[in-house]
N, C-alpha and C positions, 0 to 999 in steps of 0.2 A: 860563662857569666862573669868571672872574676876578670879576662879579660875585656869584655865590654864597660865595668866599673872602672878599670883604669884605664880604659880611653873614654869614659866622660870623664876623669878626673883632670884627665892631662887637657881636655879641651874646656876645661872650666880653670884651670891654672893659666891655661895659654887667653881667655877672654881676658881671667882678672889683670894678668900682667899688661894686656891692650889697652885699656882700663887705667890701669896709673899713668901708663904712655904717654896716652891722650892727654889724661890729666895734667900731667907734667908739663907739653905743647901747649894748652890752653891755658895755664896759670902762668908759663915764661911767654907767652903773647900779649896776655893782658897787663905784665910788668914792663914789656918794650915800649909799650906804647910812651910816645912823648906825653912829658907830665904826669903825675902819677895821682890816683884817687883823692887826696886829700888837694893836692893843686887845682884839680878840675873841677872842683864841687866849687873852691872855694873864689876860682877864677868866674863860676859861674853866678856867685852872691853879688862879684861884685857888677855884674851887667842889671842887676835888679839894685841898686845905688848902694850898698854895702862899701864900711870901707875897710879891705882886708889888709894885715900886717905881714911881715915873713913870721914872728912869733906865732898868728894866728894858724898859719901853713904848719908850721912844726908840733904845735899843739896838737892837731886834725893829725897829724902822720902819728903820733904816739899814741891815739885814742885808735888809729885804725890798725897798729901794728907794723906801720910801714917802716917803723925804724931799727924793725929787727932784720937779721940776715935774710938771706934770699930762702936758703933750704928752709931754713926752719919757719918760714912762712907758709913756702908751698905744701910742708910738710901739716900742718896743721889746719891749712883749707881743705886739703883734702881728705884729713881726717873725719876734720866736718862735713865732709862731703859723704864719704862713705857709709859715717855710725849713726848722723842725725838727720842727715840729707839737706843738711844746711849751709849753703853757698853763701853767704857775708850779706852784706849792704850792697843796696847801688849806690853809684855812686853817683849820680844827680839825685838823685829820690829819694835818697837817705830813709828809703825803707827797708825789710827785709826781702831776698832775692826770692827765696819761698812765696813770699805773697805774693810779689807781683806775677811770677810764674803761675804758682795755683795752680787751678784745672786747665787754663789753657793749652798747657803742654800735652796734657791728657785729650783737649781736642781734639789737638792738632795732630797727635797720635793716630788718635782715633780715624779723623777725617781722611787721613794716609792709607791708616790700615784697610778702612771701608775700599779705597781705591783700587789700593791692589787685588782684595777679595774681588771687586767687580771688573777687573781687568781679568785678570785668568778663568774669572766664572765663564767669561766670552770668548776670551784667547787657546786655553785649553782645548776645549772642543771642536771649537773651529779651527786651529791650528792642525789638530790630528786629522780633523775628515781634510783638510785642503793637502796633506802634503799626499792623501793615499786617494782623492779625488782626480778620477780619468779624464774629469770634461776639463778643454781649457779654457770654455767659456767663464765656469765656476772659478777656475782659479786665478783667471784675471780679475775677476771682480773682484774678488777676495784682496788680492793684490792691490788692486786699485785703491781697496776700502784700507789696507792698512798703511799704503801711501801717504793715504790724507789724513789721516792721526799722525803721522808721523812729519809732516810739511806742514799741519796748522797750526800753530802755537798755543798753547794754552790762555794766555792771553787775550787774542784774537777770537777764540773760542767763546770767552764769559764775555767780550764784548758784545758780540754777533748775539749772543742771549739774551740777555741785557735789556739790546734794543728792543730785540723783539717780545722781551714781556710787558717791557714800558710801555708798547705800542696797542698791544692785545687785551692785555691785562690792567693795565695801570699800575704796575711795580714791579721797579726795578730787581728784586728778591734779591738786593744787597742784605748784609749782616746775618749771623748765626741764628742769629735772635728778633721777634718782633718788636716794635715799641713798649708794649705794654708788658714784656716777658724779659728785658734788659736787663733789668736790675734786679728784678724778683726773683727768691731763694728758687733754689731747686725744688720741684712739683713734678707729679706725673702732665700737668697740665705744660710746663716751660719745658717737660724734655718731650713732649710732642710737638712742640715748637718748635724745638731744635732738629727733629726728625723730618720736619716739612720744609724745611731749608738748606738741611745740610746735603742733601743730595744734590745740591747744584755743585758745592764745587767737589764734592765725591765724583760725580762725573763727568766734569773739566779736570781734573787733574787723571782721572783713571783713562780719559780719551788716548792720551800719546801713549798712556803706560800699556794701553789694550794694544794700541798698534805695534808698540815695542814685541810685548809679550809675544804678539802669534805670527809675528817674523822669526822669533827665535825658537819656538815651539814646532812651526812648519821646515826650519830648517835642519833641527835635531831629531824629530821622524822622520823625514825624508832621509837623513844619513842615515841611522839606524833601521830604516826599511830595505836598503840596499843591501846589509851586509849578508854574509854566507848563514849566519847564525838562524836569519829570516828567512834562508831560500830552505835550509836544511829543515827545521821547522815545516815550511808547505811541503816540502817533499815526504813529510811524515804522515800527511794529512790533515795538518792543521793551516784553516783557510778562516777568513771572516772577520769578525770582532775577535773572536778567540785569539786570534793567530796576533792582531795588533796591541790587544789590550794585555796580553801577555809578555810578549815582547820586546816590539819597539818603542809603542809608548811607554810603556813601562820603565827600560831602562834610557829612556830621554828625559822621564821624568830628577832624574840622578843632577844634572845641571842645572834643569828651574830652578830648582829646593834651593840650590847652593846661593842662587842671584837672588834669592828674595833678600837679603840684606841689602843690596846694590842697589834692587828695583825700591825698596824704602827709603832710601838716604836718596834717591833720584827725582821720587817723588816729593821729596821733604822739600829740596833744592829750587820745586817752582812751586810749593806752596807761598812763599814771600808774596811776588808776584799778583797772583792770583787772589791772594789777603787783600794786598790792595785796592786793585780794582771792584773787588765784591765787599768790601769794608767788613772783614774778618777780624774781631775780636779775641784772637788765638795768637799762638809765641810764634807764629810766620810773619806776622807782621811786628809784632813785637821786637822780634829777631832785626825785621827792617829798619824799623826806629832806633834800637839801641846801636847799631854799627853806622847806619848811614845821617843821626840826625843828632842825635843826644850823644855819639862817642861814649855810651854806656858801656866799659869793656864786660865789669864786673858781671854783667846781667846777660849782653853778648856769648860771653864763657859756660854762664851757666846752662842757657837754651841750646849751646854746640857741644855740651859735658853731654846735657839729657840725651839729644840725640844719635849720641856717638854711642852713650850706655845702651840704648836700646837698640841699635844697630848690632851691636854687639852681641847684646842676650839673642837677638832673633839668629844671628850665625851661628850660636851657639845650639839654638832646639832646631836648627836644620841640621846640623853635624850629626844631632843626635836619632833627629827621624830620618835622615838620609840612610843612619847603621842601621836602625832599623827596617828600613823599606825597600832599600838594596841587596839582594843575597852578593852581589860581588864587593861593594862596602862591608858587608857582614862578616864574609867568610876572611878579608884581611882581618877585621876587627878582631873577631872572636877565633878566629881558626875552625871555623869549621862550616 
């Protein structure tokens, strides 16, 4: 046991140091950028007839800290980052980064995490019957089916839908939210609102991640069904579900676990995208705005901090249910 406590301590030292890494990347990104926070806002007053001064620039630099060092800047963003969770101003918006984030982060999370859940709910099981399925009829199919998740864009995907609800239905089931539910507080009423929409783009982004998924799940049973470990095994008498559910699935399950962090940050990557075209209200698009329209670094940083933290924590409880759910993970862990 004391062994297993100090290897979740060392993988909780090894996240948090990830953790300021990042930090560190993402706070000397948003200083390179040409012009710096106080210039950009105030370059931007002056396209709306404002007339700015260099006094007025130096003033904005000394109200934002910019005319302190470099360390001791990064050093105190991320301070704020860590103890209050508070990432500064943007910098066109001259509001706080917290608000305009808000729950959307928590969406956008969300709408990911839903993905993945419904991508393995499919890939899993279908992965394991197709690598130890004899027909080859079934396994071309299968095959085929995971081709075309994996060949049709996600994009192309909510187009293709789109159309065809516009056509059928009369709506195009763009936005998170209905008209009448946009603005209005949270209710059991607007989060069922939210539940009879959000499943569109939960399964445009889970489409490629399912196809991903049960190419890699049927090719990690299929190795692990070959080895001697599994002929040794039948030769003992053990045949069936028993024989795979114990086994090879089992120990193929060892590298999913591990790519769930990989598979979230993959799926995070065409949420933007996909915000887009479905007009999502969440930090995928927001994330779009701020790097590709408004050069919003500060607010940029913050949605690529969150994502990065959470990518993180979730490699962190796979490290930790991997020791747990692997007796060969284990028995390194703890020795025994």
């Amino acid at each position: 046991m004391i062994l297993f406590l100090r290897f979740a301590v060392m993988r909780a030292a090894m996240a948090l140091i990830t953790l300021l890494t990042v930090s560190f990347i993402v706070f000397s990104l948003m200083a390179l950028v040409p012009a710096n926070c106080a210039e950009r806002y105030l370059a931007y007053k002056t396209t709306q007839g404002e007339q700015i001064t260099i006094a007025d620039i130096r003033a904005e630099e000394r109200r934002l800290g910019l005319d302190k060092p470099y360390v001791e800047r990064w050093v105190r963003w991320v301070g704020n980052v860590f103890l209050e969770g508070d990432f500064g101003e943007s910098c066109i918006l001259r509001v706080r980064v917290s608000q305009l984030v808000g729950d959307k982060f928590l969406l956008s999370l969300g709408i990911c995490a839903a993905a993945l859940i419904f991508a393995y709910a499919i890939a899993l099981p279908v992965g394991i019957f197709s690598a130890t399925a004899s027909s080859p009829v079934l396994n071309n199919v299968l095959r085929l089916v995971s081709y075309l998740g994996l060949a049709l864009p996600n994009f192309l995907l909510a187009l293709i839908i789109m159309l065809i609800s516009t056509l059928v239905f009369g709506d195009s089931m763009t936005g998170l939210f209905s008209r009448e539910m946009r603005d209005a507080p949270w209710s059991w009423d607007k989060a069922m609102d939210f539940l009879s929409r959000a499943w569109l783009p939960v399964f445009i982004l889970g489409w490629s991640a399912t196809a991903f998924a049960m190419q890699s799940v049927r090719a990690l049973v299929s190795d692990e069904y070959g080895k001697l470990y599994v002929m040794a095994a039948r030769a003992r008498g053990i045949h069936g579900a028993r024989l795979l559910w114990r086994y090879p699935a089992r120990h193929a399950l060892g590298p999913i676990i591990n790519s769930l962090g990989f598979d979230l940050n993959r799926v995070f990557n065409q949420l933007p995208i996909v915000a887009v075209i479905l007009v999502l209200t969440e930090s995928g698009a927001l994330l779009l705005e701020a790097l590709a329209r408004s050069n919003d670094q500060q607010l940029a940083g913050a949605i690529i901090f969150l994502l990065t933290g959470s990518i993180v924590a979730l490699n962190f409880l796979t490290d930790i249910l991997l020791a747990l759910a692997d007796p060969r993970v284990r028995r390194s862990v703890m020795g025994g």
